[in-house]
N, C-alpha and C positions, 0 to 999 in steps of 0.2 A: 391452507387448503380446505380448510373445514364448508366454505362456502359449497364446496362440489359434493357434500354430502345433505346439503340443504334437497327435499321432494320436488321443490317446483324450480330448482335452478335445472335440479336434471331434467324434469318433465321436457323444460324449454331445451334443454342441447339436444337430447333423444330425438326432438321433435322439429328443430334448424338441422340437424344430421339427416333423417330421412328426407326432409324437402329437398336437402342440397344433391343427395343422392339422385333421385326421381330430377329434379331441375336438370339436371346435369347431364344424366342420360338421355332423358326426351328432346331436353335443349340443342342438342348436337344434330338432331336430324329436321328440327326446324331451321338451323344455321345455315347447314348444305344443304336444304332447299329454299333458301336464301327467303325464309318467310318468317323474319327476326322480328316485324311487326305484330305475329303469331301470336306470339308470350303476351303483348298489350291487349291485344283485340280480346282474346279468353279471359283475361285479368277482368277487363272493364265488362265484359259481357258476365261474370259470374254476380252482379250486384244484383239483377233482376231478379235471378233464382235464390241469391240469400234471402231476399223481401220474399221472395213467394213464400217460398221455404217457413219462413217466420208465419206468414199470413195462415198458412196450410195447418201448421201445429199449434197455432197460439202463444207459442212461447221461443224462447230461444234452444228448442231441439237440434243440437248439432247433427243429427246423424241428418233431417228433414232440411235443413239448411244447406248443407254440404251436398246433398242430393239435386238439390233446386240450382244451388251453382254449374253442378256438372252439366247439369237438362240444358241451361241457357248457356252453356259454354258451348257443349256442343251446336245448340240451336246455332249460334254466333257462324260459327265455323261451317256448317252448312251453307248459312245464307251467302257466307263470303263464297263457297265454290260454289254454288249455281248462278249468282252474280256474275263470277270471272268467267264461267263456263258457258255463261247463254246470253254474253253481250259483250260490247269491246274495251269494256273496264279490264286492265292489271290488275296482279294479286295485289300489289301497294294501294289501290283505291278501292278496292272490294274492302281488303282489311282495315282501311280507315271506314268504311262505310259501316261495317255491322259494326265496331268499335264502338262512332257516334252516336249509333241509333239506339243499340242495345245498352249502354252506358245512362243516355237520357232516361230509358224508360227504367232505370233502377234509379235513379234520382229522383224521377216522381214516385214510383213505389216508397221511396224512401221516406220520403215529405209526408206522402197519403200515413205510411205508420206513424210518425211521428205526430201526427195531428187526433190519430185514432183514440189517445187518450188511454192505450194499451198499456198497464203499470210492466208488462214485459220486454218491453221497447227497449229497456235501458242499454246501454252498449252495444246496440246493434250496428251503429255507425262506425264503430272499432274494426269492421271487418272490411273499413275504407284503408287503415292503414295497420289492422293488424293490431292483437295486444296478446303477446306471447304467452304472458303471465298467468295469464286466464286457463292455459292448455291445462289438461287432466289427463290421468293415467289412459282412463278409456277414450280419450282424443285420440292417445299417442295408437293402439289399437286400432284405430280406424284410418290413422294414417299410414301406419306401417304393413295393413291389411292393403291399402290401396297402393304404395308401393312394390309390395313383391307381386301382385297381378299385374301391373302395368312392368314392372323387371320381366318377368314371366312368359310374357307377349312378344317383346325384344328378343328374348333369347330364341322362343319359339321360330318367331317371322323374322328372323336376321336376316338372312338372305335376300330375303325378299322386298325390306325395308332398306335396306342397303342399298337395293336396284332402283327402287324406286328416288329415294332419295339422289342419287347421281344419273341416272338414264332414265327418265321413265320412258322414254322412247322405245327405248329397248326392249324395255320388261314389256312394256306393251306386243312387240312383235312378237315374246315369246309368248304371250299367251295370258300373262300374268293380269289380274283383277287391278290397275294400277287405281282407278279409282276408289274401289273399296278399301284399299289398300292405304291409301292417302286420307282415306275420312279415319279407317284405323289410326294412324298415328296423329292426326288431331284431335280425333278422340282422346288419345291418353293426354298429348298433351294438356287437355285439359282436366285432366286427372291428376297432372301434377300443380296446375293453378289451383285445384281446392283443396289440395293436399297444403298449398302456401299459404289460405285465405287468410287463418286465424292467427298465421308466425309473420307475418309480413305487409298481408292484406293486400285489396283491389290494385291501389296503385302504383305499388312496389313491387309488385307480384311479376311483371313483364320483365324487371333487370335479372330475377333472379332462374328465371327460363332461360335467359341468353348469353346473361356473364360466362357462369363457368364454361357453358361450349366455347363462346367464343376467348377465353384464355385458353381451354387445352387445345384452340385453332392451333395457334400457336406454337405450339410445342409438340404437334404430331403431324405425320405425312400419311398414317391410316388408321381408318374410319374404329377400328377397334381399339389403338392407344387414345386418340379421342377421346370417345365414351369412357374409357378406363380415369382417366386426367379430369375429365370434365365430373364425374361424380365425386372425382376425391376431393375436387377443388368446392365442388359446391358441399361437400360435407364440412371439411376444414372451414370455407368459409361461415355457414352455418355454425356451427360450435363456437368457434371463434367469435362471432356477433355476441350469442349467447353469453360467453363468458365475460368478453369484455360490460356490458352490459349486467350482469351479476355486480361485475366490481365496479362499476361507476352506480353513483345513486342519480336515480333519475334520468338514466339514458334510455332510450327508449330501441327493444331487440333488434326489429324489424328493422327500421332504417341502419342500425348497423350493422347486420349480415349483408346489406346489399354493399355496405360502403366496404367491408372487405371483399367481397365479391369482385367487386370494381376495383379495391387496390389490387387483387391478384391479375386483375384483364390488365393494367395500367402497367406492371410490371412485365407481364409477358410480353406484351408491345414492346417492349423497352429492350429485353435480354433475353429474351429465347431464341435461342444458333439455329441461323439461317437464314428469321423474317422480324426480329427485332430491328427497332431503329433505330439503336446504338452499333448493331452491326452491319446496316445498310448503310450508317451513317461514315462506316471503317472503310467498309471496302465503295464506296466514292472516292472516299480521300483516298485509298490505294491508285485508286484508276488514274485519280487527275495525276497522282505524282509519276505512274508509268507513262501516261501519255505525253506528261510535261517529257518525263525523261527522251522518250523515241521519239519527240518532234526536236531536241537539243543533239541530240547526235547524230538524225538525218541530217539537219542543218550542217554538224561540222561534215558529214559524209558528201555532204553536194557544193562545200566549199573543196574538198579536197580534189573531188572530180571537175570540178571548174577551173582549178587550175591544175589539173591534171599528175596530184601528187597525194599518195596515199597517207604519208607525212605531214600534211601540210598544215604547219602550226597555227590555230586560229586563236586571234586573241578574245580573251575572253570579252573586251568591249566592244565588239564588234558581234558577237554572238547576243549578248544582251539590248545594243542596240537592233538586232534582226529582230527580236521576238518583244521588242520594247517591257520588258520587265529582270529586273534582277536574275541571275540564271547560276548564282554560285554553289545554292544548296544541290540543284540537281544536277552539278558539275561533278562536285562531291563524289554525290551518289550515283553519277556511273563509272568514277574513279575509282570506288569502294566495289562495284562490280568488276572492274579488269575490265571495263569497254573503252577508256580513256587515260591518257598519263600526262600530267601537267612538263612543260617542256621550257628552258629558257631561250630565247629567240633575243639576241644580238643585234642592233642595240636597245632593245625596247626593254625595261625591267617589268611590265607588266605580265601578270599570267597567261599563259597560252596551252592552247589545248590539242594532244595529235590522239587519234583516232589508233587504237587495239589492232590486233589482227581480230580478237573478238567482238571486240565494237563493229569493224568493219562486217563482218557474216550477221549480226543482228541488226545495223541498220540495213544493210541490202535484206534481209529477210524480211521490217518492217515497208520499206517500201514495195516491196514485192507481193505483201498483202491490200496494201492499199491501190496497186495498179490493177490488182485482182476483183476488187471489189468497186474499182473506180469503171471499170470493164464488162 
């Protein structure tokens, strides 16, 4: 474990911990206002203001850098609501629009430095995909300063981000600024894209806003376990990139904080009680076996009223040939319920099947549903 005592392996965890925090919190209220494109459009729109940022200082000044990000993050984000707000473009073609636009014009800023012949240029293109390694103490400082302001805000304007985020309708009749309100938390949100720039960078930057909200979708039914889930997971994830990364030579942080990021959303999908796929994929197979079950014992129920005997032994070939498939395992199992009892029937040595008194009140129950609804 001596690696975890190494300056810049911490610099990097201290520093995948806070973004994952900030991701995580912010990311959850871009999720529920189903603006997941959000996290991309601020990613790619922060490239403009790194190049200014450099342009402005002459050199690679993080603090002037990180400043110019935010200016054109926000810019981004603006242009996307006055776009959706003052013409019949959706928020999904707004946010692919400033995306586009603001993305190209940091690619030519990019070109333009690199031809300047500026010997401070060097690694400026790193904040296309991030170079963790590079973070310094006083980064982790100006990150962890832009964190608890942007924490800060949330706790402040809960309520009221909350309303906005699920009604703004609403919040609008009570009175509430929902517009201001709404530039407010895209603002932060992109306070938590340039808080990502230098751990993850432009590209990657978008998974890492949306992941962890959307794994602790997941696995919470309100908006507070949420946010609680979503910052732990982007922390954990974070660290975990980090570390993993420490102990591989040559892997590179950023792409792997997002790729556990994405294993945690991949698993949640998968097992979290209630909207996992392994558990939607249980109770399917539950349904088809109940309904196979109550259309096999309606069937023996409307042989036994057709011939007018509550008794009345039906063979099991005859029940199979009704429903044209095999019908022994759910014979079984309503025999295993007390709704059925296999019966010998004289001269025939094949299985035969007579109807419960409790079969009988469940299949009259199940029909009685469906004459309900057929109704």
């Amino acid at each position: 474990m001596e690696f975890l005592l190494d300056y810049t392996i911490q610099n990097v965890a201290m520093g995948a911990a806070l973004l994952g925090i900030i991701s995580g919190v912010l990311g959850s209220f871009a999720v529920l206002r189903k603006q997941s494109l959000l996290g991309d459009t601020l990613s790619h729109a922060a490239l403009p203001g790194v190049c200014l940022g450099f342009i402005i200082a002459g050199t690679r000044d993080m603090g002037a850098i990180l400043a110019g990000a935010l200016i054109t993050g926000a810019a981004a984000a603006l242009f996307m609501l006055v776009l959706t707000r003052n013409s019949r473009l959706k928020t999904d073609a707004g946010l692919g629009t400033a995306l586009s636009v603001f993305f190209a014009l940091g690619v030519v800023l990019l070109t333009f430095i690199q031809n300047s012949g500026n010997a401070a240029q060097g690694g400026l293109d790193s904040f296309l995909f991030g170079q963790a390694a590079a973070i310094l103490r006083s980064d982790l400082w100006v990150m962890g300063g832009v964190t608890v302001v942007a924490l800060a805000l949330v706790v402040v304007f809960w309520k009221e981000f909350k309303l906005v985020s699920f009604d703004p309708v609403f919040a609008r009749s009570l009175g509430l600024p929902v517009i201001a309100l709404e530039v407010a938390l895209t603002v932060m949100i992109a306070l938590a894209v340039v808080v990502g720039l230098q751990m993850v960078g432009v590209v990657l930057m978008a998974a890492m806003v949306i992941a962890p909200a959307v794994a602790a979708r997941q696995w919470a039914s309100r908006l507070e376990t949420m946010v609680v889930l979503a910052a732990l997971i982007g922390m954990a994830s974070g660290i975990l990139g980090a570390v993993i990364s420490a102990l591989g030579r040559g892997l590179a942080t950023g792409p792997l904080i997002i790729l556990a990021a994405s294993a945690a959303v991949i698993v949640s999908l998968m097992i979290a009680p209630g909207r996992g796929l392994l558990w939607e994929a249980m109770r399917q197979a539950q349904n088809r076996r109940r309904l196979r079950g109550a259309r096999v014992l309606t069937t023996l129920y409307r042989l036994a009223a057709h011939h007018d005997n509550p008794d009345y032994p039906a063979e099991e070939a005859m029940v199979d040939a009704y429903h044209g498939v095999g019908t022994t395992r759910v014979l079984k199992r309503l025999e295993a319920r007390g709704q059925i009892k296999q019966v010998q029937h004289a001269p025939e040595m094949t299985p035969h099947w007579v109807l419960t008194p409790s079969g009988i009140t469940e299949a009259e129950r199940v029909l009685s549903e469906l004459g309900k609804q057929e109704g």
